[in-house]
C-alpha positions as semicolon CSV with decimal commas, in nm:
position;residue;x (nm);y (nm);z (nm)
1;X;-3,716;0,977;1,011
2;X;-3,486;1,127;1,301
3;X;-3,132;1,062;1,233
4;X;-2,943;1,130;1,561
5;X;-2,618;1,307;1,410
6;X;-2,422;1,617;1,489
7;X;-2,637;1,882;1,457
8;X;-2,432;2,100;1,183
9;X;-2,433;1,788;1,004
10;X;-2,842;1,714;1,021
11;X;-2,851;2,061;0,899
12;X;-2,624;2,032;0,615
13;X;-2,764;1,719;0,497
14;X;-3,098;1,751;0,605
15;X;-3,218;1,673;0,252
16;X;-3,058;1,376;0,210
17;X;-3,218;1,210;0,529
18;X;-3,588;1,242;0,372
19;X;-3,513;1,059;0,028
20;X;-3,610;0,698;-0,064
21;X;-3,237;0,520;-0,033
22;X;-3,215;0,662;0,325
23;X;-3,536;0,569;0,395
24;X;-3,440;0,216;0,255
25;X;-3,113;0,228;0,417
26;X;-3,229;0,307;0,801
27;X;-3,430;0,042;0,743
28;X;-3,228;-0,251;0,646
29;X;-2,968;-0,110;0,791
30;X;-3,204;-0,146;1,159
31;X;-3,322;-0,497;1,066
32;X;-2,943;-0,599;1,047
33;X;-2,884;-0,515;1,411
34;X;-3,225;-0,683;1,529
35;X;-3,090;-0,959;1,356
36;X;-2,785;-0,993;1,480
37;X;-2,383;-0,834;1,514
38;X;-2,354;-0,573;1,300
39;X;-1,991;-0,344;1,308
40;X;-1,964;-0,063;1,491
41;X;-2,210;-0,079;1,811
42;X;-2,519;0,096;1,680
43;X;-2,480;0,419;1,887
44;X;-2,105;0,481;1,708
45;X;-2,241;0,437;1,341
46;X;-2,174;0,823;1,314
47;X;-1,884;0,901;1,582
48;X;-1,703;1,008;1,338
49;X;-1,993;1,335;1,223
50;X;-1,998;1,357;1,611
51;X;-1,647;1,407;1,671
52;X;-1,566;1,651;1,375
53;X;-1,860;1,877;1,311
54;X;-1,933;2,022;1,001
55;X;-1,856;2,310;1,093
56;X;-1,493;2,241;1,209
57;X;-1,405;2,021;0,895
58;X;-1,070;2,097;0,753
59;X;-0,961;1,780;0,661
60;X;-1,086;1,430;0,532
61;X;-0,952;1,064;0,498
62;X;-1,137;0,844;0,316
63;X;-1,168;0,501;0,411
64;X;-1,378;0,184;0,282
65;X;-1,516;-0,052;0,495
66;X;-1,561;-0,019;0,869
67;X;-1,309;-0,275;1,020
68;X;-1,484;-0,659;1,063
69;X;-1,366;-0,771;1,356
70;X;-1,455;-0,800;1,693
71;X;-1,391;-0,456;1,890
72;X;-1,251;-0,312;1,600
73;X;-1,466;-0,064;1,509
74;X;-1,559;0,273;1,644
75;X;-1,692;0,448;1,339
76;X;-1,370;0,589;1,240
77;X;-1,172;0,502;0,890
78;X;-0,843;0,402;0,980
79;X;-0,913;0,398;1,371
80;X;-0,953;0,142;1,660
81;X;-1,030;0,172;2,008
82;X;-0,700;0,148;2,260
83;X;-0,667;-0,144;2,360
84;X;-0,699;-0,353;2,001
85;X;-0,408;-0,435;1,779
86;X;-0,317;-0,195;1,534
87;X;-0,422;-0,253;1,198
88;X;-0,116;-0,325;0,958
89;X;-0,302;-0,031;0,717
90;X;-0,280;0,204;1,039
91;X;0,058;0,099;1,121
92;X;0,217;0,207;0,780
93;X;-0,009;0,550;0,814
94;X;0,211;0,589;1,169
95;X;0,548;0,461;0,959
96;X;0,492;0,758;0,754
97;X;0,383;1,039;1,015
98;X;0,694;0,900;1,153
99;X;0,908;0,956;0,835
100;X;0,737;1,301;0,727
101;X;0,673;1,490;1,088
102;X;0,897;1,275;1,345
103;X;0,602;1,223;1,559
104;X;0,606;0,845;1,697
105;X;0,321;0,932;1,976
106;X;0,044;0,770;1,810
107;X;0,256;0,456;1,783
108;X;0,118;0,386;2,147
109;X;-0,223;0,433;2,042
110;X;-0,456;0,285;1,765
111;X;-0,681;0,546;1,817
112;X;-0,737;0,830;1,607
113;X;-1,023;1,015;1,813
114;X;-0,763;1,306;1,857
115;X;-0,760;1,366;1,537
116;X;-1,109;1,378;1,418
117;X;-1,154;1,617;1,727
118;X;-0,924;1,885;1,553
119;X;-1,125;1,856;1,286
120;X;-1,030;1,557;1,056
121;X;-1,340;1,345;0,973
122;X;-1,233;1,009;0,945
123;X;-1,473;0,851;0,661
124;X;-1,553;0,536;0,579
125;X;-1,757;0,524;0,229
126;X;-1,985;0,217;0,426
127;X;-2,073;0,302;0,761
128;X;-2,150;-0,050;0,892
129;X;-2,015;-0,433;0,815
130;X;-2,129;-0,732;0,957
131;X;-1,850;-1,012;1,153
132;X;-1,568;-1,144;0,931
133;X;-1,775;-1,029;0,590
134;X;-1,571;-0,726;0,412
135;X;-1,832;-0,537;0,157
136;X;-2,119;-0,709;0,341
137;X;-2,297;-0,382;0,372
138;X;-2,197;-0,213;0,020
139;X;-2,466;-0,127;-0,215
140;X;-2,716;-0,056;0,070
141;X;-2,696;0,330;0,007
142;X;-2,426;0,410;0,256
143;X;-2,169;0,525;-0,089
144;X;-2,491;0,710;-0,203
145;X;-2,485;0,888;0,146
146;X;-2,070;0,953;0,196
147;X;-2,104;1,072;-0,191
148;X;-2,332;1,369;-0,046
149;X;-2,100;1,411;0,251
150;X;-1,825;1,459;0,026
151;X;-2,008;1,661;-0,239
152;X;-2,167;1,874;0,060
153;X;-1,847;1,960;0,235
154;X;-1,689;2,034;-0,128
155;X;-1,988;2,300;-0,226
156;X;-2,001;2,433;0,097
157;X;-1,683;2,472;0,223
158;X;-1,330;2,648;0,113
159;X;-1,008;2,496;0,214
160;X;-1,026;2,182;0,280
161;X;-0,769;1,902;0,273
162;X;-0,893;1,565;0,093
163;X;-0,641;1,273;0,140
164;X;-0,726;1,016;-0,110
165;X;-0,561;0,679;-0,053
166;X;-0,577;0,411;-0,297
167;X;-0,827;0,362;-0,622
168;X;-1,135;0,327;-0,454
169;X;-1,063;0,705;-0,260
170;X;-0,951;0,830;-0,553
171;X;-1,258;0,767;-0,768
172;X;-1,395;1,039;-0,549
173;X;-1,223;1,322;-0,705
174;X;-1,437;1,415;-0,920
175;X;-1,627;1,525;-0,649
176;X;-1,450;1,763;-0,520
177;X;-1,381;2,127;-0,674
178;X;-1,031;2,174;-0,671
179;X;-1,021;2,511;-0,731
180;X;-1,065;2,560;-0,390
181;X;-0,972;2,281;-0,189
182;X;-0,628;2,059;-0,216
183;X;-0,673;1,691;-0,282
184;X;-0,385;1,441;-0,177
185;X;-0,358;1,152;-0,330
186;X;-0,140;0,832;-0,276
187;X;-0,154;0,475;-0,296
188;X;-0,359;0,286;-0,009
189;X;-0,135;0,249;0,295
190;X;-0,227;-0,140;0,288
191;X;0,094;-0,383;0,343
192;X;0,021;-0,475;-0,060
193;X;0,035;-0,111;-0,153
194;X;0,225;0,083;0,097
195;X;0,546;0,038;-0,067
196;X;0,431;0,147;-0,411
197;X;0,381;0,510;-0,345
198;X;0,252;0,551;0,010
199;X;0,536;0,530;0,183
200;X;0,721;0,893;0,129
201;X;0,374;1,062;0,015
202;X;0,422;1,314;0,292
203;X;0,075;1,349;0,334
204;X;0,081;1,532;0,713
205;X;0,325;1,825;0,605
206;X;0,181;1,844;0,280
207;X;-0,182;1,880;0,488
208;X;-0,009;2,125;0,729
209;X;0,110;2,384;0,500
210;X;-0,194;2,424;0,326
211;X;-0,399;2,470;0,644
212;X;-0,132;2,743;0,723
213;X;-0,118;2,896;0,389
214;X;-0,492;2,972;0,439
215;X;-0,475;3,105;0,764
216;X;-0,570;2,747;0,966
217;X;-0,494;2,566;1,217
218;X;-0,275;2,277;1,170
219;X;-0,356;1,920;1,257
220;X;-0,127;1,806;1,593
221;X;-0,085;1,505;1,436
């Protein structure tokens, strides 16, 4: 099966595209849009590969669920088109890019493309959702999949920045080999969480030293 995706991606996960829970995947994962609304619009199911290559990965954000509402959505963790309200999880992730870097710009804008074109990919463990049903499309094969992103970029890759928010991120770690990357981790920036660790985590100028230290270039957040 063809899998239209950034092409560093297809060719670092080429393998994982011909086993059976792909297979299985695609193709429930295709029935749910013949069937009806599925979250994000079918073409944006990967924006996220397509806006940060492979090759330009230096940092990740793991997120759950792509968001469930309508126009929400855009195949970014964290991220919503301009236009739609900002998330209350987003707007505590601006609170504290406020509080660690000064930077209130993105308080005008939900969106996060900017980001994931400097090289932050923006991943959600599921990559699709159907209307007003959180989970709905967990335990299709999408974790099995984001595992091998992760597990890919770890092997692969030196120096990169994983920012693990909340327990369901965080169960990730053991993924990664932190011998050679740095792993952030801090409560999820949710409104029931936020204040329990999140909040003065310093995640963006712990992210931008590192890159620095290493001899890359750091996120304009």
């Amino acid at each position: 099966m063809l899998v239209q995706i950034e092409p560093s991606w297809q060719l670092a996960l080429e393998e994982e595209f011909t086993k059976p829970y792909f297979q299985s995947l695609a193709s429930v994962v295709r029935q749910s849009y013949l069937d009806g609304v599925v979250y994000p619009p079918p073409q944006l199911i990967f924006n996220a590969f397509k806006l940060c290559p492979f090759t330009d990965t230096r940092v990740v954000i793991l997120g759950q669920d792509p968001y469930h509402g309508p126009n929400q959505a855009h195949g970014l963790a964290f991220s919503v088109p301009d236009g739609v309200k900002t998330p209350p999880s987003l707007l505590n992730i601006f609170k504290e890019l406020s509080s660690d870097l000064e930077i209130t710009k993105h308080a005008t804008t939900p969106d996060l493309t900017d980001w994931a074109r400097q090289g932050v990919l923006l991943l959600n463990a599921t990559l699709t959702v159907l209307p007003g049903q959180p989970g709905s499309h967990q335990g299709l094969g999408w974790e099995t999949f984001t595992t091998a992103v992760i597990k890919t970029l770890s092997d692969q890759k030196s120096n990169v920045v994983f920012i693990l928010w909340g327990k369901f991120a965080q169960a990730k770690r053991e993924l990664i080999d932190s011998t050679k990357h740095l792993i952030l981790e801090a409560p999820h920036p949710s409104p029931f969480s936020a204040h329990t660790g999140f909040f003065g985590s310093r995640p963006f100028s712990q992210t931008n030293r590192y890159l620095e230290k290493h001899d890359l270039k750091p996120i304009r957040w």
